[in-house]
N, C-alpha and C positions, 0 to 999 in steps of 0.2 A: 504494500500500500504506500502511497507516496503523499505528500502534504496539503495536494489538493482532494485526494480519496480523503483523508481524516477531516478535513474542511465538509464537505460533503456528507461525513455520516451525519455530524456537528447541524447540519442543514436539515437534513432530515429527520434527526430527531425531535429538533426544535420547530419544525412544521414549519421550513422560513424556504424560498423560490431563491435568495441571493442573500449574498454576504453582509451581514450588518456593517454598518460606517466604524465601529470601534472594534472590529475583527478583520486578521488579516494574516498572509505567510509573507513572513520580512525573505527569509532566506529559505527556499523550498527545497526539496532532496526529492531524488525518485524512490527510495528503497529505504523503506522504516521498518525497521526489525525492533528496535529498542527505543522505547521513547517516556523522556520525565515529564510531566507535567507539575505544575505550582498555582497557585494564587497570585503572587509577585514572582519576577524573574529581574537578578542584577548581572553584570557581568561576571562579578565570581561564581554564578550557578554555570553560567556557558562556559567558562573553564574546569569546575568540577564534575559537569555534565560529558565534559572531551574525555577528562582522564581518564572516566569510568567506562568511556565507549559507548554513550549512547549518541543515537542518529540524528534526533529530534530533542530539543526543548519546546514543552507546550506552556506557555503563559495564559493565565486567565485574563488577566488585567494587562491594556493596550502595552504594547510593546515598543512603538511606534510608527513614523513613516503612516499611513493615512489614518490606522486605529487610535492616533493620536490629535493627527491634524485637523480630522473628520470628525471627533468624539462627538459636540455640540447637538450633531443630525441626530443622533441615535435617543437622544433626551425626545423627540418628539413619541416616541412611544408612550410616554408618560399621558398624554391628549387621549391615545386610543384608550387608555386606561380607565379614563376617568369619562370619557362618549360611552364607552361600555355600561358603565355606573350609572348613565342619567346625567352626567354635567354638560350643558349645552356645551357643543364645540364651540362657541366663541369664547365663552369662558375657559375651558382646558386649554384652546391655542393661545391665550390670551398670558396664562399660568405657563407655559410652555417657554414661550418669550422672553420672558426672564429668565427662565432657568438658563435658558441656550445664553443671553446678555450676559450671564453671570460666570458662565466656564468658557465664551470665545475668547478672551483676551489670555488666559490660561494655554488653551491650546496653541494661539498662534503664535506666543511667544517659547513654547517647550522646544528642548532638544528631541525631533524626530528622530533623530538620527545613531545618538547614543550607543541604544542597546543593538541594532542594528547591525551596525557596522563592527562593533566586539564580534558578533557571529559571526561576519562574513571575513574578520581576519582570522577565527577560528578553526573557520569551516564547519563550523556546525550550524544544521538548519535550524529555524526562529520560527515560530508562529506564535499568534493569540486568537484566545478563539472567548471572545464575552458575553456580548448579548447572546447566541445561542443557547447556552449552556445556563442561563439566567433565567431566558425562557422559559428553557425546561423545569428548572425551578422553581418560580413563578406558578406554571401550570398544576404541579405535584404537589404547594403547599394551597392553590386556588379547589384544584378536587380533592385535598383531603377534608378543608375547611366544609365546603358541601355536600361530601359524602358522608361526614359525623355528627355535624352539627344536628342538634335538635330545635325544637320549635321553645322560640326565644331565648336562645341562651345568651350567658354576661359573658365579662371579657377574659374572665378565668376561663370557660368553658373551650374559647376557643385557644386558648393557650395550652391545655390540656390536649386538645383535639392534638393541634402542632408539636408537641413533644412525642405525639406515635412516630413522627420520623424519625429514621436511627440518624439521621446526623446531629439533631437536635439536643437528641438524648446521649451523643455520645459529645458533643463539643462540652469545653470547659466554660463558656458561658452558656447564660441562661435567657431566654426570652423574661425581656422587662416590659410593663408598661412607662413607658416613659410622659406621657400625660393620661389626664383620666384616672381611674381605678378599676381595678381587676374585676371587681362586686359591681360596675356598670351594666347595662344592658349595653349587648353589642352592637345591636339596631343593625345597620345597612354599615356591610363593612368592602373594605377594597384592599387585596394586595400589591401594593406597587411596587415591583420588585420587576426585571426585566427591562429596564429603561433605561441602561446607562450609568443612572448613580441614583440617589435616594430624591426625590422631591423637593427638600427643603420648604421652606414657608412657603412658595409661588402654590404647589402644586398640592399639600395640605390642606389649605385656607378655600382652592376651589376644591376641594372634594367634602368641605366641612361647609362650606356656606351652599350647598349642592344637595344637602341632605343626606349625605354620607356622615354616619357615628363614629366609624372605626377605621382608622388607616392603618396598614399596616407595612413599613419600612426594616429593610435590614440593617439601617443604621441610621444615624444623622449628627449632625456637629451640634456643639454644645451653644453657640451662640442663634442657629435657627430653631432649636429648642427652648430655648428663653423667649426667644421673639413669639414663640405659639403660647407659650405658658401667657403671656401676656396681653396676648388677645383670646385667649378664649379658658385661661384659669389654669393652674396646674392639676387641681381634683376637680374640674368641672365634669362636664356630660359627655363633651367630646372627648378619644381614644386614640393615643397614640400608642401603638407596640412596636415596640422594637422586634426583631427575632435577632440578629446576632448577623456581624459580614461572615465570617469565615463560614459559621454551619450554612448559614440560606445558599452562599454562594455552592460549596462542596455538593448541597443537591445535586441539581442540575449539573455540574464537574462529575460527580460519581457516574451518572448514567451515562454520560458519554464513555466514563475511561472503561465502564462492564459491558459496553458492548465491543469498543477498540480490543477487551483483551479475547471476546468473543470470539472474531474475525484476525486473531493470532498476531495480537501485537502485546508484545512484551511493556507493559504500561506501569512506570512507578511512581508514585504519588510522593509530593514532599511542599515544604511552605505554604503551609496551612490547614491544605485537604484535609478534611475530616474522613480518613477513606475508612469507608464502613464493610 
């Protein structure tokens, strides 16, 4: 299997026609026999990745080169997120627009080039493979959420539900409510997870002023955390959960890498995977 065949399972299992804007093969090889994947990748992984002989480095998180330069496009998923939910599309693309204003200056100023170019003195191939693998994530904590949920349950209930995954229950943290309380009724909830990066206030505030009770995020920074506590109360009604970056992400990472070793590729897991 070669870097575009691993792209491709990546496509299909995530139910996606083309390559996400923050996915991409920096450095491609035809012949993957052994391949590491990560969460983050630096240059010292692509030299410990050489000594040890494998063919491939897979990174989750952009590597560079367009998965960097392009990041901003892939925030629009965040819209179909919330159009799904009932938020009128002007209001999600409106929430959207921000988010993209607030990470283009980010991107256009990054070195694309960095981790890139280590590989290509290495000679070792490069991919990242993100939004897919998110997706897939995304998807497997959206139907477990609907396949256990009972009629009206709080915001424990649905936290309980999410710990049946084994990444959840094996990672070293814990899903938090980060606003709200546990003892709330869930009402009308939405995963936003698959979108590039977390929401922040932009993409929170339309899914709470939208009639959505319950967001739920696999992370967020502490200062757009303040700014929600503040518009709408740290124990108030509406529900912020956190689930955790590494577990939510390793979802969707796992089912890619059990089917890659399926189809007889020698797949080792390391920085951060929660490989279950």
């Amino acid at each position: 299997m070669d870097t575009q065949g691993i792209m491709d399972v990546a496509l299909e299992l995530a139910k996606q026609s083309e390559i996400p804007a923050d996915s991409t093969i920096n450095v491609p090889v035809k012949d993957v026999q052994k391949a590491l994947i990560g969460i983050d990748v630096d240059g010292a992984d692509l030299v410990m990745a050489k000594q040890k002989g494998y063919d491939l480095v897979i990174a989750h998180h952009p590597t560079g080169d367009s998965a960097v330069l392009e990041f901003p496009q892939v925030l629009a998923k965040h819209a179909d997120i919330l159009v799904r939910h009932g938020v009128p599309k002007a209001a999600a693309d409106a929430a959207v627009r921000v988010l993209q204003e607030e990470r283009a200056p980010h991107a256009h100023a990054a070195n694309y080039d960095h981790l890139p170019s280590v590989a290509r003195m290495l000679d070792i191939a490069l991919m990242c493979i993100h939004n897919p693998c998110d997706e897939i994530g995304r998807r497997v904590m959206d139907e477990t959420l609907h396949r256990a949920l009972r009629a009206n349950p709080r915001v424990q209930d649905a936290i309980d539900t999410l710990n049946s995954i084994p990444e959840f229950r094996s990672a070293k943290t814990h899903i938090v409510v980060r606003m709200g309380e546990s003892g709330n009724t869930l009402g009308k909830w939405a995963v936003h997870h698959g979108a590039g990066t977390n929401g922040g206030v932009p993409v929170a505030r339309a899914a709470f002023e939208h009639g959505i009770d319950t967001v739920f995020y696999i992370h967020i920074d502490a200062g757009a955390l303040q700014r929600l506590w503040e518009a709408y109360g740290r124990e108030g009604s509406k529900n912020l959960v956190v689930t955790g970056h590494l577990a939510s992400d390793s979802i969707g990472i796992n089912v890619l890498v059990r089917e890659l070793r399926a189809r007889g590729v020698q797949v080792d897991t390391f920085s951060g995977i929660v490989d279950v």
